[in-house]
N, C-alpha and C positions, 0 to 999 in steps of 0.2 A: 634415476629417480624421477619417477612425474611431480611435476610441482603442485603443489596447493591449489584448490582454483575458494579463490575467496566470493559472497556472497556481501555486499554491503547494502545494509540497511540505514534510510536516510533520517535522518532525525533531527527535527526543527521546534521550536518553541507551541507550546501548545497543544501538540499532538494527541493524539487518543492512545495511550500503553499497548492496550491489547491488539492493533491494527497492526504492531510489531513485535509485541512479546510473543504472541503466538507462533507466526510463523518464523523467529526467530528459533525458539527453542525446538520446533522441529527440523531446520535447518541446520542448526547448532549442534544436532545430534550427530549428523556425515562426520562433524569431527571425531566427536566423542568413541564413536565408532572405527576409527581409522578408515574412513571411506575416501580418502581424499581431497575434502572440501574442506570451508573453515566458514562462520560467519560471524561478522562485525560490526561493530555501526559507529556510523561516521557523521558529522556535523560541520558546522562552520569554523569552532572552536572547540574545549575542553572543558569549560566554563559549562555549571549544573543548568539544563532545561527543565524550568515548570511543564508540566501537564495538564490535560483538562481535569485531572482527577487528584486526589491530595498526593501525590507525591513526582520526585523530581528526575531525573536522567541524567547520567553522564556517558557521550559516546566516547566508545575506546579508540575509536583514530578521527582525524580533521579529514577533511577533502582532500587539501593537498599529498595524506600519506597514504589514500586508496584513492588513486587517480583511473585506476581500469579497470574493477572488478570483473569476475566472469559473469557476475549477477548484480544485478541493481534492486532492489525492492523501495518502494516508496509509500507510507503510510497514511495515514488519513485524521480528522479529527474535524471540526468546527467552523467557528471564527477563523483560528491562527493558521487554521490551512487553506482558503479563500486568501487570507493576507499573501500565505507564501506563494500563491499564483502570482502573485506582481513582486517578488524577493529574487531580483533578477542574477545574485549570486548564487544562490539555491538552483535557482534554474539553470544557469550556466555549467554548473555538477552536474546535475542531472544530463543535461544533454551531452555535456563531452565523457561522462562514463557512458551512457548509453548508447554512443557513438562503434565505444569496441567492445559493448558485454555482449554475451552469447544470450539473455536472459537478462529481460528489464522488465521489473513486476509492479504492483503497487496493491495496497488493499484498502475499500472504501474510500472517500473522498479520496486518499492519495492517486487515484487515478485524471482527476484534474488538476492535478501539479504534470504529471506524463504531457497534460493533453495541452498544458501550457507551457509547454516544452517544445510540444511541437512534433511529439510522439505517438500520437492517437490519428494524427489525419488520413483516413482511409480504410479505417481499421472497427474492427466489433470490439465493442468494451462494456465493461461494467462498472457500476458503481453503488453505493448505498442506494436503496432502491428509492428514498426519498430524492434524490440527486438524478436522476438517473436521464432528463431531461437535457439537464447542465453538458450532458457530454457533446451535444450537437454543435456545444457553442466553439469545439475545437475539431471538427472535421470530424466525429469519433459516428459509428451508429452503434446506439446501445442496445444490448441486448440481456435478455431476462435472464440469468443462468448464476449458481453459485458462483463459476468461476468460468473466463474465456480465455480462451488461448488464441491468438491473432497472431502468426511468424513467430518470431523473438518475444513478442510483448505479451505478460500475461497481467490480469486484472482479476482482480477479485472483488466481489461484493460485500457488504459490509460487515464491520468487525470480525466478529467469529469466521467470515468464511475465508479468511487469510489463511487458518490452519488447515483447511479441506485444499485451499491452493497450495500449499510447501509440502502438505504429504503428494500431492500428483507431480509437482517438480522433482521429489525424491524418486517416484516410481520411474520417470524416464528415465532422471540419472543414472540412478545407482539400481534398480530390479523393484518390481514387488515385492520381493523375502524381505527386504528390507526397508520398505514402507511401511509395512506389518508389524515388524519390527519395532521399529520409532514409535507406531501408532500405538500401541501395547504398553511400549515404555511409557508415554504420559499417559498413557488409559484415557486414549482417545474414545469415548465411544457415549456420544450426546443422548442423553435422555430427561430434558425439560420435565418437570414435573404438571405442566399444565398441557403437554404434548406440542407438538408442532406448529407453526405459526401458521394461524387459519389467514393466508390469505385475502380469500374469499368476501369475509367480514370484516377484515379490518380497516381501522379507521384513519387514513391517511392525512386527512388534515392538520392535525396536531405537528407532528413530525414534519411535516410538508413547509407549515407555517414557520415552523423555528427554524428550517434549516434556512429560506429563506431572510429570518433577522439574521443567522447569520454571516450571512455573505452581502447582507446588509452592511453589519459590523466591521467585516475582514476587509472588505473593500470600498471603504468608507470614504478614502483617497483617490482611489480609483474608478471613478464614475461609466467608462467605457467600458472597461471588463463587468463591471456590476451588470451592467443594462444586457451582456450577451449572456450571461450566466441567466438573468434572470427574463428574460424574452418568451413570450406566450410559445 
């Protein structure tokens, strides 16, 4: 019997839901499905995490009981994800799972938790496209794309594009049929009512400026990682 290959999802105080609920529950479905995966999510402890958004999480295993996933995925959010780049037991998970996954991901800002790991140096990545600067401060070159694929390490761009990333890790897994599949199942299939984000015109600053208070915020303590994060 082949074994299980598990997918652990990292979840820390603060986080943004959707950065993991998405490609969770498309990932989630390999089970569902009997395709031979499983995904879970893991934290420091068992104890509920606040969210940026009104409600709370509880992950189903600690660190110590997914010490080697086949997969890593790492999410993203604010403030409390700026903090977790200097939360050197978070990072210490990450690096010794990523050490033996086949597949270490992250989506939006969760890609500078990778990159403060120690995971990004050398490599194309993405990240929330307000961020996307941030990534040079760990060896990383960013690049414009919903999602990258660099070796082992994939990165995705903000929020929403974490499920455009878990449906493409499904298509190498497991086939296309069943991409389609999945995709169908949650009726994947975006249509904004305002249409697509005009690039073009939009107005960066706002976004720009807060992301910045935030990493103001999260590494408030840490004055040297602030100053590379936030470097012309």
């Amino acid at each position: 019997m082949t074994a299980t290959r598990t997918f652990a999802f990292v979840l820390y105080p603060g986080l943004t839901p959707l950065d993991f609920v998405g490609p969770l529950q498309v990932l989630g479905a390999l089970q569902e499905f009997g395709l031979g995966f499983e995904a879970v999510t893991v934290a420091a402890d068992l104890e509920p995490l606040h969210t940026d958004i009104a409600v709370s999480v509880t992950a189903s295993h600690t660190f110590a009981q997914v010490p080697e996933p086949f997969g890593l995925i790492v999410p993203g959010g604010g403030a409390p994800t700026f903090a977790a780049l200097a939360d050197e037991h978070l990072l210490g998970y990450v690096r010794r799972a990523a050490g033996t996954a086949e597949l270490v991901g992250s989506v939006c800002t969760g890609s500078l938790v990778l990159g403060a790991a120690g995971l990004l140096e050398g490599r194309e990545a993405v990240t929330h496209w307000a961020a996307m600067p941030m990534l040079r401060a760990f060896g990383a070159t960013p690049v414009s794309r919903r999602w990258v694929a660099d070796g082992p390490v994939r990165t995705a761009a903000g929020v929403a594009a974490g499920i455009d990333m878990a449906l493409q890790l499904v298509a190498e897994l497991v086939g296309e049929d069943a991409c389609r599949m999945i995709q169908s199942a949650i009726e994947y299939d975006p249509r904004p009512p305002l249409g697509p984000i005009d690039w073009s015109g939009l107005d960066r600053e706002p976004m720009e400026s807060w992301l910045r208070s935030q990493v103001q915020q999260g590494l408030a303590a840490d004055p040297e990682l602030r100053a590379r994060l936030l470097a012309p």
